[in-house]
C-alpha positions in Angstrom: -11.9 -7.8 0.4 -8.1 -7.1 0.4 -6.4 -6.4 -3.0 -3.0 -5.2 -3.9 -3.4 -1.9 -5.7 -2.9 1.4 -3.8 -6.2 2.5 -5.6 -8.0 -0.2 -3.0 -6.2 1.0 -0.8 -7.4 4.4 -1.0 -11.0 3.5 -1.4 -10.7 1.4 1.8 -9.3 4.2 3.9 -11.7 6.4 2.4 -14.5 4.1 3.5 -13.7 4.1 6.6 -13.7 7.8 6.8 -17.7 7.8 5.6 -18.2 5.6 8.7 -16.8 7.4 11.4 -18.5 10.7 9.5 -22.0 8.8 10.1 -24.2 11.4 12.4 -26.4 8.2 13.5 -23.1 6.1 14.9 -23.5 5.7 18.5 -21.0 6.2 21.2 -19.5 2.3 21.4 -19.7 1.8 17.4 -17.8 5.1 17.2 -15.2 3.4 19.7 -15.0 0.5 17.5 -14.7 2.4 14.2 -11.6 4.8 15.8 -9.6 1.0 16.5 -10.3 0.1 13.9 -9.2 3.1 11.3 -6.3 3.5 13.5 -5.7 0.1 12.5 -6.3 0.6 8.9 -4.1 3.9 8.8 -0.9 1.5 10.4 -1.2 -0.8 7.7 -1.7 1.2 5.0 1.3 3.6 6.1 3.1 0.2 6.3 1.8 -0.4 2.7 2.7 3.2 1.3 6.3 2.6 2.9 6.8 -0.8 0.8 5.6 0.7 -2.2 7.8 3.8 -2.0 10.9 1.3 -1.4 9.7 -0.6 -4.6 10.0 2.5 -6.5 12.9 3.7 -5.1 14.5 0.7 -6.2 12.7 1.1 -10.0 14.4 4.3 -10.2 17.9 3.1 -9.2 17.4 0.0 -11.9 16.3 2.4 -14.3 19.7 4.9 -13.5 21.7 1.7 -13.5 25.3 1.8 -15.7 25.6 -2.0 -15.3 23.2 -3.3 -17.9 23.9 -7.1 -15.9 22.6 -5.2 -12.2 20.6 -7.1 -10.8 17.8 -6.3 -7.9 17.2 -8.9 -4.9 13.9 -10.7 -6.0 12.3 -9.6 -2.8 12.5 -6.0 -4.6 9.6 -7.2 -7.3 11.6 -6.0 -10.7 12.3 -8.7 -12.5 15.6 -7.7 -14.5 14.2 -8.5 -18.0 11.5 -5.5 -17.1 8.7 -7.7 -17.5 6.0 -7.7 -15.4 5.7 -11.1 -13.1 3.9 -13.6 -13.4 1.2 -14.8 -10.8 
């Protein structure tokens, strides 16, 4: 099940390295299970980038002069600094 915490993250890439560590896995599984962590590295590089941006752009709100800057939306601060709501 996909979440969106960087600690799931983690535990789902580390997963995947206990799978293809498996000394049982045969030849075509171990096929399957490279895909498909190759896979899971892409995305979760793409997922690291994002959340690096994000935080890039806390920092700069944070450094801010302009108590009235505001961030595009799409950035995920809100400009009150309170969390969003889901």
């Amino acid at each position: 099940m996909a979440s969106n915490r960087l600690e799931d993250l983690n535990d789902l890439l580390f997963n995947e390295l206990t799978r293809l560590d498996r000394d049982d896995i045969k030849p075509e599984e171990l096929s399957h299970e490279i895909g498909r962590a190759k896979a899971m590295a892409d995305v979760g590089n793409t997922i690291i980038n994002n959340a690096n941006t994000v935080l890039k752009a806390a920092e700069i709100y944070d450094r801010r002069v302009d108590s009235n800057m505001t961030l595009p939306h799409m950035i995920g601060i809100n400009g009150d600094d309170k969390p969003k709501a889901k």
